[in-house]
C-alpha positions in Angstrom: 0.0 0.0 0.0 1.1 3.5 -0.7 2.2 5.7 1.8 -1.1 8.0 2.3 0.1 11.3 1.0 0.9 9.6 -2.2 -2.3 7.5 -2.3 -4.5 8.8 -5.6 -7.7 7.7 -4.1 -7.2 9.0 -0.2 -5.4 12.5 -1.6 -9.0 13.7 -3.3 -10.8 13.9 -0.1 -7.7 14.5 2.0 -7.9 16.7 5.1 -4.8 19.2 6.2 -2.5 16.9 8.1 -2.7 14.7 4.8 -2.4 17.7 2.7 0.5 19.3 4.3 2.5 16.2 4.1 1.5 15.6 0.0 2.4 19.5 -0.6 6.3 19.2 0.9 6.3 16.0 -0.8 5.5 18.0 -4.4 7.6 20.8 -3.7 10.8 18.7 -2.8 10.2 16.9 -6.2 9.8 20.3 -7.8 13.4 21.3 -6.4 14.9 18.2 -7.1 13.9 18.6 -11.0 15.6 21.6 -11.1 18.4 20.9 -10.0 18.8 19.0 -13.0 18.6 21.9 -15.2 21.2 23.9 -12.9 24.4 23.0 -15.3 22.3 24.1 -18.3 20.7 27.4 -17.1 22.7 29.6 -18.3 23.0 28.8 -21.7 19.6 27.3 -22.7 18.0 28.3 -25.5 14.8 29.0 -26.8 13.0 25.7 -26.9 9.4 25.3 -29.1 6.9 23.2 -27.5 8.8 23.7 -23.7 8.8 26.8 -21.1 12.1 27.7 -19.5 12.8 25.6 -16.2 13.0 29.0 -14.5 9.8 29.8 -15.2 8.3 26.4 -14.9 9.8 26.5 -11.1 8.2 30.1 -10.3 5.2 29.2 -11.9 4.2 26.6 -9.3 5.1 28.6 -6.7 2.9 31.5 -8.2 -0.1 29.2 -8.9 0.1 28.3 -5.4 0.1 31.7 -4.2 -2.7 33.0 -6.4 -5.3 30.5 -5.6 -4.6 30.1 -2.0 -2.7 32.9 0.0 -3.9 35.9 -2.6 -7.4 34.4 -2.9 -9.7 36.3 -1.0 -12.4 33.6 -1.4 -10.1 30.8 -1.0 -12.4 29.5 2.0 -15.5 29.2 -0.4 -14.0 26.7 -2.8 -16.0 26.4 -6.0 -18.1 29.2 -4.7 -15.3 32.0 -5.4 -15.9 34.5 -7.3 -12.4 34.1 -9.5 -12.4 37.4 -10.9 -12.1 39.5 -7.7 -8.8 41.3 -7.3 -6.1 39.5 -5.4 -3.8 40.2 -2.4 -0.5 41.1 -3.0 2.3 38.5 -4.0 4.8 38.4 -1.5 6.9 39.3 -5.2 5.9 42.3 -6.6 6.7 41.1 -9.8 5.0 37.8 -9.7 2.2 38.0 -12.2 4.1 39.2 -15.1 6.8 36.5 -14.6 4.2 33.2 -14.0 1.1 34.3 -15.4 0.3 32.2 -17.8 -2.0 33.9 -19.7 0.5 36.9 -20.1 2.9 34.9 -22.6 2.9 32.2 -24.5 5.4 29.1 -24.0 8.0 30.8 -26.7 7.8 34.4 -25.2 8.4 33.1 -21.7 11.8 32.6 -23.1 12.1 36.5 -23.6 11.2 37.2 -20.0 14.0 38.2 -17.8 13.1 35.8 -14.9 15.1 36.1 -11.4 18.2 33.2 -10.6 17.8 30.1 -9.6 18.6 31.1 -5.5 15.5 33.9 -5.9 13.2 31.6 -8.1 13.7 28.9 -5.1 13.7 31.6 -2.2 10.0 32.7 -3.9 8.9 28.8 -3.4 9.7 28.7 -0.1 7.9 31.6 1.2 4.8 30.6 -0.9 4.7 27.0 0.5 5.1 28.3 4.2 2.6 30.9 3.5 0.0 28.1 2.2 1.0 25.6 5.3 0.5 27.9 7.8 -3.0 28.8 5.9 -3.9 25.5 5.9 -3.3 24.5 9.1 -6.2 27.0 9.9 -8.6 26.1 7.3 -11.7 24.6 8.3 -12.3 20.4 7.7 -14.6 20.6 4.6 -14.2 20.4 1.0 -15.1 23.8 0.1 -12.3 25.3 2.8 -9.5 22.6 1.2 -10.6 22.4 -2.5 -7.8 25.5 -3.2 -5.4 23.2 -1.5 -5.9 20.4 -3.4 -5.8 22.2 -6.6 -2.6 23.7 -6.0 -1.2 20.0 -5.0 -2.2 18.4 -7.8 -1.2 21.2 -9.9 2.7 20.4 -9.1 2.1 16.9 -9.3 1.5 17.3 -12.8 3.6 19.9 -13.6 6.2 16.9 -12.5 5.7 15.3 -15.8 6.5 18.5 -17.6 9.8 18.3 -16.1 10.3 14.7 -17.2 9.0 15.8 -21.2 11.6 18.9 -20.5 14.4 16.4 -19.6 14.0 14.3 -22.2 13.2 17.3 -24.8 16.8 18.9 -23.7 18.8 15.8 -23.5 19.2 16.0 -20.0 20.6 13.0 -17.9 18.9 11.7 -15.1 21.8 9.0 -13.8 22.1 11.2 -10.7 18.5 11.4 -9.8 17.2 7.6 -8.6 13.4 7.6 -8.0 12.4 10.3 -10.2 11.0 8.1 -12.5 9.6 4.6 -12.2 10.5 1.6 -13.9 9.1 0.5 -17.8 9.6 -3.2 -17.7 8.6 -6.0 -20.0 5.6 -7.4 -20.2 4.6 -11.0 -21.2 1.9 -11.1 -24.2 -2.1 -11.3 -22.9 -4.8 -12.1 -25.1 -7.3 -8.9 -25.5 -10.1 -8.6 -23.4 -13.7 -9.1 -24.0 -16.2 -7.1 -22.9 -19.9 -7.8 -23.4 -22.4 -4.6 -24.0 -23.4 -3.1 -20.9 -24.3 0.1 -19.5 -21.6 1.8 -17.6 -20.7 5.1 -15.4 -18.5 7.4 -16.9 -17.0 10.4 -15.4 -16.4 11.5 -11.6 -19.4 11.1 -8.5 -19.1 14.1 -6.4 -17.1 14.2 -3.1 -13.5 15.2 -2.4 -11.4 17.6 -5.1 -12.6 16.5 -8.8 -11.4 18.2 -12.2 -14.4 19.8 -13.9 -13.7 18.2 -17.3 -14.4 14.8 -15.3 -17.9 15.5 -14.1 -19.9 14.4 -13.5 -20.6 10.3 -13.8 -23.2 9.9 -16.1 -24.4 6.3 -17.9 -23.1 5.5 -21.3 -24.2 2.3 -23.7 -21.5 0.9 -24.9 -22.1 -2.1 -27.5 -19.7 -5.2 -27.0 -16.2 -4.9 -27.5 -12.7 -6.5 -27.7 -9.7 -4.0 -26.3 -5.9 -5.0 -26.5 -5.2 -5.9 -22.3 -1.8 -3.7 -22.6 -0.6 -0.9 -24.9 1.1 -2.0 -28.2 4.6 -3.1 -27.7 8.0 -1.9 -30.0 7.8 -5.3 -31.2 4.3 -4.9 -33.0 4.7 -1.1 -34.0 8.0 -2.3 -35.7 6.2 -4.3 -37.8 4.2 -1.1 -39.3 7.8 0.2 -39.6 9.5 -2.7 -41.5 6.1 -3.0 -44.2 6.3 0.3 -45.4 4.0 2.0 -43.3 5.7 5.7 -43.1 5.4 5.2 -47.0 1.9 4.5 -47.6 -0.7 6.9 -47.5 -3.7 4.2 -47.3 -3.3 3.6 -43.5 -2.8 7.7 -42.8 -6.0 10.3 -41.9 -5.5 13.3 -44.7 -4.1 15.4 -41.7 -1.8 12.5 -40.8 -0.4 12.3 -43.9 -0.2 16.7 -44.4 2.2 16.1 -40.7 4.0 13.0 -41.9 5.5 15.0 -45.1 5.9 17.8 -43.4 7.9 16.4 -41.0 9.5 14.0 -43.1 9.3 11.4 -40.3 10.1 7.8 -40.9 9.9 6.7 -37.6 8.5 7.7 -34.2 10.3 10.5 -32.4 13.4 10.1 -30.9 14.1 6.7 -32.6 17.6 6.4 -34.5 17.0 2.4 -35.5 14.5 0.1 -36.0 16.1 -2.5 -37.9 17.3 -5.3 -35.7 16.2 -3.6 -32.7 14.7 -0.4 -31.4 17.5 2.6 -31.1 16.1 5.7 -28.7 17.3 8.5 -27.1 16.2 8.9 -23.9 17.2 11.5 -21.7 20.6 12.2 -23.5 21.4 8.9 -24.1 20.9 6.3 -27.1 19.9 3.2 -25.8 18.7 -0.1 -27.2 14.9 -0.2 -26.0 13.3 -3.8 -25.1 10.8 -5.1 -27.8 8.2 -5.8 -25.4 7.8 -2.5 -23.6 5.4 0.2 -25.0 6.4 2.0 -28.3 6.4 5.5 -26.6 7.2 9.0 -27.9 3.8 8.2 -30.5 1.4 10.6 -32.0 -2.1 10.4 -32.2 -1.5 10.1 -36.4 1.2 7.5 -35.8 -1.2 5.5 -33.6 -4.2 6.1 -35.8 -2.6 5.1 -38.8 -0.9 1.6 -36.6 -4.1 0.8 -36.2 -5.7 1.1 -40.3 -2.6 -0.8 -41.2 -3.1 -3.4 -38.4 -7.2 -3.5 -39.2 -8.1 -2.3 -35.8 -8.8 0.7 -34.2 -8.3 2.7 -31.5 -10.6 2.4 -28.4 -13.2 5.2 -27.4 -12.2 7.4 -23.7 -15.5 5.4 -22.8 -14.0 1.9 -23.9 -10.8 2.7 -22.2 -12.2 3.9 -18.9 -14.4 0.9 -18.8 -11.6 -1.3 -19.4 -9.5 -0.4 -16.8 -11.7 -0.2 -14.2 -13.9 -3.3 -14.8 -11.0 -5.6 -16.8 -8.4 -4.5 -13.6 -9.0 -8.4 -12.2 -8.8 -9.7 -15.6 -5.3 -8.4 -17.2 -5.9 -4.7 -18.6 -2.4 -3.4 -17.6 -2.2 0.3 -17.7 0.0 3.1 -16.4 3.7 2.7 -18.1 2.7 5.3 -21.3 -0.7 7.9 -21.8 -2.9 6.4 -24.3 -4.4 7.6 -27.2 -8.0 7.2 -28.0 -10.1 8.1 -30.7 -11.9 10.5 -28.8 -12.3 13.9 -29.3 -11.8 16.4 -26.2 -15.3 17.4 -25.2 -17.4 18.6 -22.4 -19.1 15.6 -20.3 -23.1 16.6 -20.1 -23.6 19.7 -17.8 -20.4 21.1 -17.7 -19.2 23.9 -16.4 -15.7 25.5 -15.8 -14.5 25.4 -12.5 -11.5 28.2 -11.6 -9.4 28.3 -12.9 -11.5 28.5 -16.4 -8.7 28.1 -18.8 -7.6 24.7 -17.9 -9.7 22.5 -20.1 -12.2 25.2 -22.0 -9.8 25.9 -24.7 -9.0 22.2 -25.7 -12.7 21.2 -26.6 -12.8 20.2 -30.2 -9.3 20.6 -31.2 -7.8 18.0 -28.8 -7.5 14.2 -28.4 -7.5 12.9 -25.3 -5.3 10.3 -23.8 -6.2 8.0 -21.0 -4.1 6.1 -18.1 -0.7 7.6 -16.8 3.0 7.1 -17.5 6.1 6.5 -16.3 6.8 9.7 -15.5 3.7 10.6 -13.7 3.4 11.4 -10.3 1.4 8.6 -8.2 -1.6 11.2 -6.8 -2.6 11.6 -10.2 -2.9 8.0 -11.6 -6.6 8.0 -11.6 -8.7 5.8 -14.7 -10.9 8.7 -14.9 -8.1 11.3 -15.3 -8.4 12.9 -18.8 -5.3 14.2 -20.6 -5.4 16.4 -23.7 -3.2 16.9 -26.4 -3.4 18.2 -30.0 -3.0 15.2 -32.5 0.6 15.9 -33.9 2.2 15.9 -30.2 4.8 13.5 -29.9 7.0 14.7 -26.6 4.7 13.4 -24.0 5.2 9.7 -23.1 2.4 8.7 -25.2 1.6 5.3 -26.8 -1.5 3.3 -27.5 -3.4 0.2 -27.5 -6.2 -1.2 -30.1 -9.2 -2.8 -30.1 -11.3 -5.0 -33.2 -12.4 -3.1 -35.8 
């Protein structure tokens, strides 16, 4: 069993002696990221697709700040009104370095952010702020839902340091239990699962993301799903027939990003003759054929799948799986998985604070299911929903099929 600060289920409706001990826990893995990155501040460069680790660090300390110490309705939860001015940061210049919405990923390489000794002097006096808080918040999920935002905010800002890593080449021999393990699996047969009705979505109770709720009942007609995500082994096979050459098994937009890239293999791969070559985190090393094929688009997966005759599963196949094929096989959790689903509002939505998380994403977004290697154990959660525009290839993404 998991220690309970790390504990997914427990953390959700976790009260402050729980909460206090899950935030150090984030914030020591946020410094022990950085540190890293130390060796390379200085002379990083502008990076597409990545923010600057400087402001990456700040940022978590500023989102803590903003929704708990500065929010003046912090007490009301999901009752705030998130447009009333805020308190002070204990940084004058806070809001222009972290705010998100004030720069995109490429101009917060233009910013002239503080040093690494201010960035982490900033973090501390934002966590102690928000302890001290906290240990006078009331017992109630209103009084703690800014709390458990903010924790689960860092948590998954730890797998934006593990993208950024392996993005800049960075080595992570010196760091031991950042990351978990990716070993091999033996082959399962796919699972079978008859047509049923089944609850998708988050029941209330405890901190839940607004693009989860709420559960609500879906039909789903029988279907077979792979019982683990498609192996280097199989993908190669798509490889070695030609598949990066043939525009039958590609979606038109697939195809548009596959020349445009000129890509020939999945990203980061240097062979796939004889074996599977990949960089991974600075290093080239020989991957094992029956782990997941990782570093995979949603085209890449999509057009696996056409060449394969199968398909990917639905968000609503997947989530069914996992939960009700857990006793029967359906391994999950080494790579995100693609589905065939379209990013969407469940029925009823509406956008919790802060409103920019998810809002933007509808209809332009695919979203990925499960958790990977990288991920930080409070946020491994079947119901989780992770979005991602099709052609994104840096997250630890992969996939699994099901019968066409």
């Amino acid at each position: 069993m998991p220690r309970p600060e790390l504990d997914p289920a427990r953390i959700r409706a976790a009260g402050r002696d729980l909460l206090s001990l899950a935030l150090i826990d984030a914030r020591n893995h946020s410094l022990r990221w950085v540190s890293l990155f130390e060796p390379l501040l200085a002379g990083l460069q502008a990076a597409i697709g990545i923010d600057p680790p400087l402001w990456l660090l700040g940022h978590v300390g500023w989102f803590q700040e903003y929704w708990v110490a500065r929010n003046v309705q912090r007490q009301r939860g999901l009752a705030c009104d998130p447009t009333l001015p805020r308190l002070a940061s204990v940084c004058a210049d806070a809001d222009a370095w972290y705010d998100p919405t004030l720069a995109t990923p490429l101009q917060r390489w233009q910013i002239a952010l503080p040093d690494l000794q201010s960035t982490k002097q900033y973090l501390a006096d934002t966590i102690d702020i928000t302890l001290d808080l906290l240990a006078s918040a009331d017992e109630n999920d209103a009084a703690l839902h800014f709390f458990r935002l903010v924790l689960l905010h860092e948590d998954l800002r730890r797998e934006s340091w593990a993208e950024m890593a392996q993005l800049l080449g960075v080595g992570l021999a010196d760091a031991p239990g950042l990351l978990a393990d990716v070993a091999s699996a033996a082959p399962r047969l796919p699972l079978l699962s008859p047509a049923s009705r089944v609850m998708i979505g988050a029941s209330p109770g405890g901190f839940v993301f607004d693009d989860q709720k709420w559960a609500h009942e879906v039909k789903l007609p029988e279907f077979e799903i792979d019982s683990q995500a498609v192996t280097w082994s199989q993908y190669a096979e798509f490889v070695e027939d030609g598949g990066y050459d043939d525009s039958r098994w590609w979606a038109s937009e697939g195809w548009t990003w596959l020349q445009r890239e000129a890509r020939r293999v999945p990203r980061f791969v240097d062979q796939m003759r004889g074996g599977v070559l990949q960089e991974r985190f600075g290093r080239l090393v020989r991957v094992p054929l029956a782990t997941p094929a990782l570093h995979v688009s949603w085209y890449e997966a999509d057009a696996w799948c056409r060449w394969a005759g199968r398909r990917l599963p639905t968000e609503v196949e997947w989530e069914a799986a996992a939960i009700g094929g857990a006793s029967r096989g359906f391994r999950w959790g080494e790579v995100w998985e693609w589905t065939a689903t379209t990013f969407r509002p469940y029925p009823g939505f509406s956008a919790d604070p802060p409103r920019q998380r998810a809002q933007h994403a509808f209809g332009s977004h695919k979203v990925l299911r499960g958790a990977s290697f990288a991920s930080a154990g409070r946020v491994r959660d079947p119901k989780f929903r992770r979005f991602e525009r099709p052609e994104r290839d840096a997250p630890f993404s992969g996939f699994r099929s099901c019968a066409a």
